[in-house]
C-alpha positions in Angstrom: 16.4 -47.2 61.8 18.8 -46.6 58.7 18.7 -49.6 56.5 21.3 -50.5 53.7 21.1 -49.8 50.3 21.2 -53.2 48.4 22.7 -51.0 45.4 25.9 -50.0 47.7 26.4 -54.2 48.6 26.3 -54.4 44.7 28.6 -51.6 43.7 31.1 -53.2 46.7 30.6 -56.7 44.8 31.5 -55.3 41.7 34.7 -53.6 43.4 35.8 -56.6 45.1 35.1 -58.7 41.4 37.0 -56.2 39.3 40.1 -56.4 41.5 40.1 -59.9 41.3 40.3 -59.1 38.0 43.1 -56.9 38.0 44.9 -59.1 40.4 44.3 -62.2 38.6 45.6 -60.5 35.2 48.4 -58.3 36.4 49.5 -60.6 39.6 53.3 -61.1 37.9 53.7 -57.3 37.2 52.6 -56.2 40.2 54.7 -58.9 41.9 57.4 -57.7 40.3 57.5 -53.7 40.9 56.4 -54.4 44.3 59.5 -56.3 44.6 61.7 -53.6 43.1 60.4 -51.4 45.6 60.3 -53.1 48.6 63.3 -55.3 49.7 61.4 -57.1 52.5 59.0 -60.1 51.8 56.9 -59.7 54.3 56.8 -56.1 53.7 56.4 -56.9 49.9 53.2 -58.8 51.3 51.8 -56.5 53.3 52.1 -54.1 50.3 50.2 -56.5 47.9 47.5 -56.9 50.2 47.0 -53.3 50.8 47.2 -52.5 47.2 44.4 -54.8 46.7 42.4 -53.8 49.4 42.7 -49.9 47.9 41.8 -51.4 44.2 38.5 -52.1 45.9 38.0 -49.0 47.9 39.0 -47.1 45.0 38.1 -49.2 41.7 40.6 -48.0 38.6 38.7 -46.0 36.7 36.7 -47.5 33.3 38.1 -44.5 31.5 41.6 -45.5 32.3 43.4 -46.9 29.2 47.0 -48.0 30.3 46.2 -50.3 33.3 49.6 -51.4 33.7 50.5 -47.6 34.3 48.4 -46.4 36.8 49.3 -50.1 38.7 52.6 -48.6 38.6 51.8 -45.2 39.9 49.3 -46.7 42.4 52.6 -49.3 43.5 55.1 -46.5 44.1 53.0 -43.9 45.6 51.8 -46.8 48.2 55.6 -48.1 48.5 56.6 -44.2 49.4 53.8 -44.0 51.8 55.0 -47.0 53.7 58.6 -45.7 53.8 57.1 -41.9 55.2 55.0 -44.2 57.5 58.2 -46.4 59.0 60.3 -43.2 59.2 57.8 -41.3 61.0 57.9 -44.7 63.2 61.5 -44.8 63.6 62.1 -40.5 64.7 59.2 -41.1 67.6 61.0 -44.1 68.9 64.4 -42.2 68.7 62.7 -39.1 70.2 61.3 -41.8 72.9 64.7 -43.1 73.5 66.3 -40.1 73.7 64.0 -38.7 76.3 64.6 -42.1 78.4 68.3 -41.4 78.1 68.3 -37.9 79.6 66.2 -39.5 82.3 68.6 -41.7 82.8 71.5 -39.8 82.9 70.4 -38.2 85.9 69.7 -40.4 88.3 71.1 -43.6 86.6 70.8 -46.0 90.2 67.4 -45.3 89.7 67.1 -46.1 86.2 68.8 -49.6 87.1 66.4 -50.2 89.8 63.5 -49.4 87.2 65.2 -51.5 84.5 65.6 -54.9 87.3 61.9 -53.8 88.2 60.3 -54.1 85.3 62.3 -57.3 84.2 61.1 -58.8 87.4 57.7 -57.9 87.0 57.1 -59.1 83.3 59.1 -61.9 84.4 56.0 -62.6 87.4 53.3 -61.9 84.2 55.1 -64.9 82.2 54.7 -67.1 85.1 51.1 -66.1 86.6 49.0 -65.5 83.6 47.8 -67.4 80.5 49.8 -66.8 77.4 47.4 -65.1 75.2 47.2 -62.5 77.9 50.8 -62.2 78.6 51.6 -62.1 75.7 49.7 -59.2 74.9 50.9 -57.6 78.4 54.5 -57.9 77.1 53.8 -56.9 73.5 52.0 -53.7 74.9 54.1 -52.5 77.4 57.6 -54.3 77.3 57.9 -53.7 73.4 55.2 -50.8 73.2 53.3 -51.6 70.3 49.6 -50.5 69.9 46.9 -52.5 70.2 46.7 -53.4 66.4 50.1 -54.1 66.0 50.0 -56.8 69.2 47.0 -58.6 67.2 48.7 -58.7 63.9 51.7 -60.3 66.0 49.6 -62.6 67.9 47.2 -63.6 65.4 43.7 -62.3 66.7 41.4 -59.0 66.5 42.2 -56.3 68.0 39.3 -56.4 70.3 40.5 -59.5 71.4 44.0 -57.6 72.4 41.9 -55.2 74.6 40.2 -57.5 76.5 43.6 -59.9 77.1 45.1 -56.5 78.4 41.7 -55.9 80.5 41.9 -59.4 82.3 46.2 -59.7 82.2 46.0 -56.2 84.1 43.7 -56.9 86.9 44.8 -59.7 87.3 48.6 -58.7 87.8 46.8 -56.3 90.7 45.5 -59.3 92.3 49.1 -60.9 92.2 50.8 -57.9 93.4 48.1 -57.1 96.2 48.9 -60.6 97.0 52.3 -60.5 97.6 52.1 -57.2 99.4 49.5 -58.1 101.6 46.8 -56.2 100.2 48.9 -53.0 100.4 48.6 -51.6 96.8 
């Protein structure tokens, strides 16, 4: 049985310590080239978290003389690494759309019959189930975000997310083997 190092709990002590630190003595200038980067507030956020977050995976080294410098580096390199991340987001969902489109273009009564389908049957998932686990129905497969993104959104783990999904999607089985008579 492997057994932890008490050294490593101590060296990710120290990490978390330091960039308190850091945080605590730079918070304003990191504030503010965050905020020249990023127009968004909650994006702003999410960027000051992460950027603390890597301080402590990655500790500024002691050598490092001009702390205010790398902070800058460290701030645009993560802010260009969101916007690559968010455009990479953006071309699958276009490439998704445009897929659905040509779909759609031929055989559009179908597509309409789809469309009133699905409305209908998150619609039925509102109704019949409990709202942590239609929400994370709808979140999933009405807006299509992953299984992190629908915890973030809904304020739980991500393990919690799976198992709402679990539950939600027998359970829309049972209501739809109901209503068919068992024929599903």
């Amino acid at each position: 049985m492997p057994t932890a190092d008490i050294s490593e709990k101590a060296d990710a002590l120290s990490s978390v310590k330091r960039a308190g630190q850091i945080f605590e003595k730079y918070s304003v200038f990191i504030r503010s080239v965050i905020r020249f980067h990023v127009k968004s507030e909650a994006e702003a956020e999410d960027l000051f978290q992460d950027l603390f977050l890597h301080l402590v995976a990655k500790p500024i080294p002691q050598e490092v003389q001009n702390v205010g410098g790398y902070l800058y580096r460290a701030i645009t390199q993560a802010a260009k690494d969101a916007f690559r991340r968010i455009d990479r987001y953006q071309a699958r969902i276009r490439r998704y759309a445009e897929r659905n489109v040509q779909a759609f273009e031929n055989c559009p009564e179908k597509a309409i019959m789809d469309i009133d389908e699905a409305k209908k049957m998150f619609e039925l998932i509102e109704r019949r189930l409990p709202p942590p686990q239609a929400s994370a129905l709808t979140l999933k497969y009405r807006n299509g975000y992953d299984t992190r993104e629908v915890a973030e959104r809904i304020g739980v783990k991500p393990r919690s997310v799976s198992r709402y999904v679990s539950v939600g999607l027998k359970k829309v089985v049972h209501v739809f083997r109901e209503k068919q008579g068992g024929n599903l």
